[in-house]
C-alpha positions in Angstrom: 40.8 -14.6 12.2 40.0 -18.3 12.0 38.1 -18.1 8.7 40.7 -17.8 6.9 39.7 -14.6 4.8 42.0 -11.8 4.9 42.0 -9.3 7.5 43.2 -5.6 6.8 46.0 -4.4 9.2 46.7 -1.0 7.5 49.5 0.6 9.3 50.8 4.7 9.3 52.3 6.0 6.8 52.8 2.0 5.2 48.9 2.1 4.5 49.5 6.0 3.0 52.2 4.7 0.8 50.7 1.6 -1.0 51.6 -1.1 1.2 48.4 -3.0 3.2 49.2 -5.9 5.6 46.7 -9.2 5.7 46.3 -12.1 7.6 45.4 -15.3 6.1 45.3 -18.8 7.0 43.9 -20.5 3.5 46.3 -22.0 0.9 46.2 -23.5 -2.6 46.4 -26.8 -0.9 44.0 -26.2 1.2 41.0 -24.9 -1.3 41.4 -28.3 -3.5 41.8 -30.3 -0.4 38.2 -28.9 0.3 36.8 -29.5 -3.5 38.3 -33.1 -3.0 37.2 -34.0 0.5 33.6 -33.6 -0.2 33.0 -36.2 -3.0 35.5 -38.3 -0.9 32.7 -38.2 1.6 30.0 -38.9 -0.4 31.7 -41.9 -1.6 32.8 -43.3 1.6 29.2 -42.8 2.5 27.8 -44.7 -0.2 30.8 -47.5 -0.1 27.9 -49.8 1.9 26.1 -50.4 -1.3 29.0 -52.4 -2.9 31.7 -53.2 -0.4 32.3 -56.4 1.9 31.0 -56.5 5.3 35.2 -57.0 5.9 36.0 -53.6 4.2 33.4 -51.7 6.5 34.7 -53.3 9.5 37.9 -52.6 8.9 37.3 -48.9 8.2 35.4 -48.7 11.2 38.7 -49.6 13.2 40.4 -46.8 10.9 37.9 -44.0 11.4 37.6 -44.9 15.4 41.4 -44.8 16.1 41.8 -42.0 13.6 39.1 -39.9 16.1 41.1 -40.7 19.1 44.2 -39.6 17.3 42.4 -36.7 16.6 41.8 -36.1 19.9 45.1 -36.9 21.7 47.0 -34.8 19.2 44.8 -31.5 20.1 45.2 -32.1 23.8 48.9 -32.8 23.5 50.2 -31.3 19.9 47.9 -28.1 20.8 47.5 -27.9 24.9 50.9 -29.3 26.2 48.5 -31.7 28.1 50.7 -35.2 27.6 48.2 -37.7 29.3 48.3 -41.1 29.1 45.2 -41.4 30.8 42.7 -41.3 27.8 41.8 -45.2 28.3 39.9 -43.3 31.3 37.4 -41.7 29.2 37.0 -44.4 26.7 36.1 -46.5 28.8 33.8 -44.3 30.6 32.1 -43.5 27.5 31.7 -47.2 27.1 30.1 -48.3 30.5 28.1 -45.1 30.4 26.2 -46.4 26.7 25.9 -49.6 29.0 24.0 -48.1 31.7 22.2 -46.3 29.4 20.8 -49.4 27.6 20.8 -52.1 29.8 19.5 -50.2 32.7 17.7 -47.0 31.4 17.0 -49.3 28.3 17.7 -46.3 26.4 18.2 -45.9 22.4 22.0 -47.0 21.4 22.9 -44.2 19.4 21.4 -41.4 22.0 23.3 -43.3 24.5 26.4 -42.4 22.7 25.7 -38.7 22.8 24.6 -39.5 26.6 28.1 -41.4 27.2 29.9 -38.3 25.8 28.0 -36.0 28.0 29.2 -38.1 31.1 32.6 -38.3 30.1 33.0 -34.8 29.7 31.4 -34.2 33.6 34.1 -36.9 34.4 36.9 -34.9 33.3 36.1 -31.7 35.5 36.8 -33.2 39.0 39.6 -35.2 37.0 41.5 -31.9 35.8 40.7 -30.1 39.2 43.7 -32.8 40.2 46.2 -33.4 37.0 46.1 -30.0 36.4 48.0 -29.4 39.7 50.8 -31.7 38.4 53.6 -31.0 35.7 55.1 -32.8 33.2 55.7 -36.3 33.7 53.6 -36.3 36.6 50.9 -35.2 35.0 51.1 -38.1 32.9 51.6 -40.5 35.9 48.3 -38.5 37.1 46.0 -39.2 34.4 47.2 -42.8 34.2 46.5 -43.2 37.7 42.8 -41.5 37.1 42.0 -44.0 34.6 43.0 -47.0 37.0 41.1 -45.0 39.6 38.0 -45.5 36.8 38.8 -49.1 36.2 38.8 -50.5 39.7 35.3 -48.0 40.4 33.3 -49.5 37.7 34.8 -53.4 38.2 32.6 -53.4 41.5 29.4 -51.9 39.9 27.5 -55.3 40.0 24.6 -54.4 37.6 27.5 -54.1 34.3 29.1 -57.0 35.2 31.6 -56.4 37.6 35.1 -57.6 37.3 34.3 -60.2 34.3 32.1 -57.5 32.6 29.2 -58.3 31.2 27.3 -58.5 27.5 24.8 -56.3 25.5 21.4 -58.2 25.1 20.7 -59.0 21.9 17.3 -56.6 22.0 19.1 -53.3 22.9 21.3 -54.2 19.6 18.5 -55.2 17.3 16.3 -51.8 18.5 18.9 -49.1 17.3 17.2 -46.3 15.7 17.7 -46.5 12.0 18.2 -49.9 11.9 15.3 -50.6 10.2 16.0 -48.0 7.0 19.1 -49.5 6.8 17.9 -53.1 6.5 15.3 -51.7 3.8 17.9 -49.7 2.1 20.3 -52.5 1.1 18.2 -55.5 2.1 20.4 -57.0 4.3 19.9 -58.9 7.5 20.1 -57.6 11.2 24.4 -58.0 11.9 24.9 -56.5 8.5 23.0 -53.9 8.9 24.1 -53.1 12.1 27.6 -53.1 10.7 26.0 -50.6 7.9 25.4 -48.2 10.3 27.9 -48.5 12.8 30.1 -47.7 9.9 27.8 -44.8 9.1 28.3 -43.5 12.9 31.9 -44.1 12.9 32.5 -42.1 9.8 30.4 -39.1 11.2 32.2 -39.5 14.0 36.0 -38.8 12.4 34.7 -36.2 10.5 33.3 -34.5 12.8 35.9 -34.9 15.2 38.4 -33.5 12.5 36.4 -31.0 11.2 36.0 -29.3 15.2 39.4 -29.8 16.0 40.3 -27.7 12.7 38.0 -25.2 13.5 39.0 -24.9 17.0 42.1 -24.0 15.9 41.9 -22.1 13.6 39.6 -19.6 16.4 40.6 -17.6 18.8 41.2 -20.8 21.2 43.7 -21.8 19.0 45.2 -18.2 18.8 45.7 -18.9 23.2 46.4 -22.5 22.4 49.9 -20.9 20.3 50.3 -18.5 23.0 50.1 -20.6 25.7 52.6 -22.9 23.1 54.8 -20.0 22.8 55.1 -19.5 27.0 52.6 -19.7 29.3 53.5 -16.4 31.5 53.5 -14.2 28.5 50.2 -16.1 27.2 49.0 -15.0 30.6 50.7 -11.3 30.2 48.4 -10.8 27.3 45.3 -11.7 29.0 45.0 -15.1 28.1 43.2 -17.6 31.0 45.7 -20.3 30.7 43.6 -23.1 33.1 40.5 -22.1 31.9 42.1 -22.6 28.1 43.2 -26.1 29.2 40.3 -27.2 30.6 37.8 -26.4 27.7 40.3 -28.6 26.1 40.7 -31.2 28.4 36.9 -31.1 29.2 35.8 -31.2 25.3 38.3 -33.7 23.9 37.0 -36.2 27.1 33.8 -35.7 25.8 34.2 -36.5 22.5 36.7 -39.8 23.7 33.9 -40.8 25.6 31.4 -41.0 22.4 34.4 -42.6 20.3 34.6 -45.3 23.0 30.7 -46.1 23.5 30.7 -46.2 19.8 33.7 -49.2 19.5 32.2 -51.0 22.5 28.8 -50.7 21.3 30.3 -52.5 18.2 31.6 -54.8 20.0 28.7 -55.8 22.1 30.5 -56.9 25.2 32.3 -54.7 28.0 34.8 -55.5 30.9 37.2 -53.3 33.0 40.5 -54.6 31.2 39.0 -54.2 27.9 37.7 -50.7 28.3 40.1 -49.3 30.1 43.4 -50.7 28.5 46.2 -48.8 27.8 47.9 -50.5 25.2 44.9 -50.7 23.5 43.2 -46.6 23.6 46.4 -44.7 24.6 49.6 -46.8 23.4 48.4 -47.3 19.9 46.8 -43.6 20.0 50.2 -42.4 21.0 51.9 -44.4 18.4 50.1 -42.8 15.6 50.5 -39.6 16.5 53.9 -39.5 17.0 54.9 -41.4 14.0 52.6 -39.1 11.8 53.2 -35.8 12.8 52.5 -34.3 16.7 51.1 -30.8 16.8 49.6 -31.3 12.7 46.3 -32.1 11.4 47.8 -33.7 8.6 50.1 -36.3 11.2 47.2 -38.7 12.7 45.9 -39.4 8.7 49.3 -40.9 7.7 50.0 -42.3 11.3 46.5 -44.3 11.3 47.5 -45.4 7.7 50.7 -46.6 8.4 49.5 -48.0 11.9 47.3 -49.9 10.2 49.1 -51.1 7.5 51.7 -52.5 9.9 48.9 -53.8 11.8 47.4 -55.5 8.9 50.7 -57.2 7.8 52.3 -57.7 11.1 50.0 -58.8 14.2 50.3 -62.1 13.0 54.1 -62.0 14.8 52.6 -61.9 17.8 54.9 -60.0 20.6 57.3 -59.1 17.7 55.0 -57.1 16.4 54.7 -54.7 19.7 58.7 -54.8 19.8 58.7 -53.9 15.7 56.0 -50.7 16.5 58.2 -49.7 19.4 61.0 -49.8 17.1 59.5 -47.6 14.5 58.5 -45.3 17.0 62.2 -45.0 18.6 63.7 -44.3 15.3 61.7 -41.5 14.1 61.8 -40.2 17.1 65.5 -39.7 16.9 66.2 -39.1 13.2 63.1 -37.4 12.2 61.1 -36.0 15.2 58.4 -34.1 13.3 57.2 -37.7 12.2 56.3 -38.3 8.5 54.5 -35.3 7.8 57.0 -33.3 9.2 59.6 -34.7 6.6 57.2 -34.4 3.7 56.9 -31.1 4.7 60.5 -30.2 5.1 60.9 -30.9 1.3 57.1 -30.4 0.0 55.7 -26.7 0.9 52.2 -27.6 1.0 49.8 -27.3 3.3 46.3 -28.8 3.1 44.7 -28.2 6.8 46.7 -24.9 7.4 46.1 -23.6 10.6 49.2 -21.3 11.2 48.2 -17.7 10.6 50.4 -15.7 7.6 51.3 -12.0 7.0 50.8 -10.9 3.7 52.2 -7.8 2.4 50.4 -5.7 -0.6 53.1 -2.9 -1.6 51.8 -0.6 -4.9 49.1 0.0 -7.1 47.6 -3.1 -6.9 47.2 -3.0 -2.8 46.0 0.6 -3.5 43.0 -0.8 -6.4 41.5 -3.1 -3.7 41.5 -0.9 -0.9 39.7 1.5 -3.1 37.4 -1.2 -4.1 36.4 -2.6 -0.4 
């Protein structure tokens, strides 16, 4: 049911009389969103070879926050999991690519797949607990997990401690692909490692987009609605609620984790308040989901745009700036509570990442001519 092709429901005397019943999920939106996003791609992929060193920096901000919007909005919009606890596997996924490098002197970019892995084996023993908890104290718990994290990892002498600690300028320079980059658009070593950061950042938002869509659009996003819908008649219709939750819980870590090795291998330098902030991983996250759109694929785009936007033309304000986001947030929240998309939406019927299921009814001669031809 999640491919979005039609699937033939033909019912009694209904199906003797003409009329056949379909399930789709595909729209018109959503068939030239797919012809546009892949030369989008390939163009974003290709930017390197003509924009700034700026540009690519700044769009590796975009594409990182837009991943852990992703994320947040699929355990939250999707699960009913409201955590604000996801600085916890950020910044596990960032100390893990540091003890990957520094001390197993591992490759960078297989530490990020490492640091994922690791984050995800995190969150098992972490839901075991939170998932005892309800509602806003199962946000407390997941914001008390991640300080739980912090204070760990601040005595682990070998990354630093407390004051954190720096990547060596070898692990760095020895990325794999570094080199083919540097050839490619003859650039120097930061540049290049800018290049490809970029390159990893991008594959990152995609893909993170592309599997939350999928995910939903299966049958874990069929028990996701359910469960949605009410959890004891989820569970009346044979749906595992807790082990539904933490797939979710468990996947959406894991892929938080490699977002955060990612931005902190970027950043070449690590310490407990940095990778583990909430203002910086959850706040902000939170922010953009809620002023795009919770619960919509379509909500953490225009959230990340805006976010940045305001970002862009506002940090200079300094502690206004948080009071003017907080602000924002507040208002839509009471006058348009389905966020930007949601009012585009209310007067705009399109739907480009549809993942809502539709009945379609054929009645007649036509629903007879391609039942006769299938």
């Amino acid at each position: 049911m999640g491919t979005g092709e039609p699937i033939k429901l033909g019912l009694g005397e209904s199906h003797r009389r003409g009329r056949h019943f379909a399930v789709a999920t595909a729209t018109r939106a959503s068939t030239v969103t797919l012809f546009l996003a892949v030369p989008g791609i390939v163009v974003l992929l290709a930017l390197p070879a003509f924009a700034s060193r700026v540009l690519l920096q700044e769009l590796f901000y975009v594409f990182t926050m837009l991943a852990l919007a992703q994320l947040w909005n699929l355990l939250a919009g999707s699960a009913g999991l409201i955590s604000v606890g996801q600085q916890a596997f950020v910044g596990m996924g960032a100390y893990a690519l540091f003890a990957c490098t520094v001390v197993a002197n591992l490759d960078p970019v297989l530490s990020i797949v490492l640091a994922g892995a690791i984050a995800g084996l995190v969150a098992i023993p972490a839901a075991l607990i939170v998932f005892r908890l309800r509602g806003a104290y199962f946000a407390i718990g997941t914001w008390v997990v991640a300080e739980v994290c912090r204070l760990i990892l601040a005595q682990v002498k070998q990354l630093g401690g407390g004051t954190g600690t720096s990547l060596p300028p070898d692990v760095a320079s020895s990325m794999v692909g570094l080199d083919f980059v540097r050839n490619l658009f003859a650039v120097r070593g930061p540049a290049a490692r800018d290049i490809l950061s970029y390159w990893l950042a991008l594959t990152l938002a995609v893909g993170t987009f592309f599997l939350v869509y999928r995910l939903l659009r299966s049958r874990h996003g069929l028990a996701l609605s359910a469960i949605g819908d009410s959890e004891t008649a989820a569970e009346s219709t044979g749906v595992d609620v807790f082990r539904t939750k933490l797939f979710i819980y468990v996947a959406t870590a894991a892929a938080t984790g490699m977002v955060g090795a990612l931005i902190f291998l970027q950043k070449a330098r690590i310490s407990p308040d940095a990778a583990f902030s909430l203002i910086d991983w959850t706040a902000y996250v939170i922010f953009i989901v809620v002023i795009g759109g919770i619960g919509t694929m379509e909500g953490p785009i225009i959230g990340v745009v805006i976010f940045y936007l305001l970002q862009y033309y506002l940090a200079s304000l300094g502690s206004w700036y948080l009071i003017l986001l907080g602000g924002l947030a507040i208002v839509l929240m009471l006058f348009a509570p389905a966020g930007v998309w949601g009012l585009i939406s209310r007067f705009y019927d399109i739907s480009p990442f549809p993942v809502r299921r539709r009945l379609i009814v054929r009645v007649g001669k036509v629903a007879d001519e391609k039942e006769s031809k299938n």
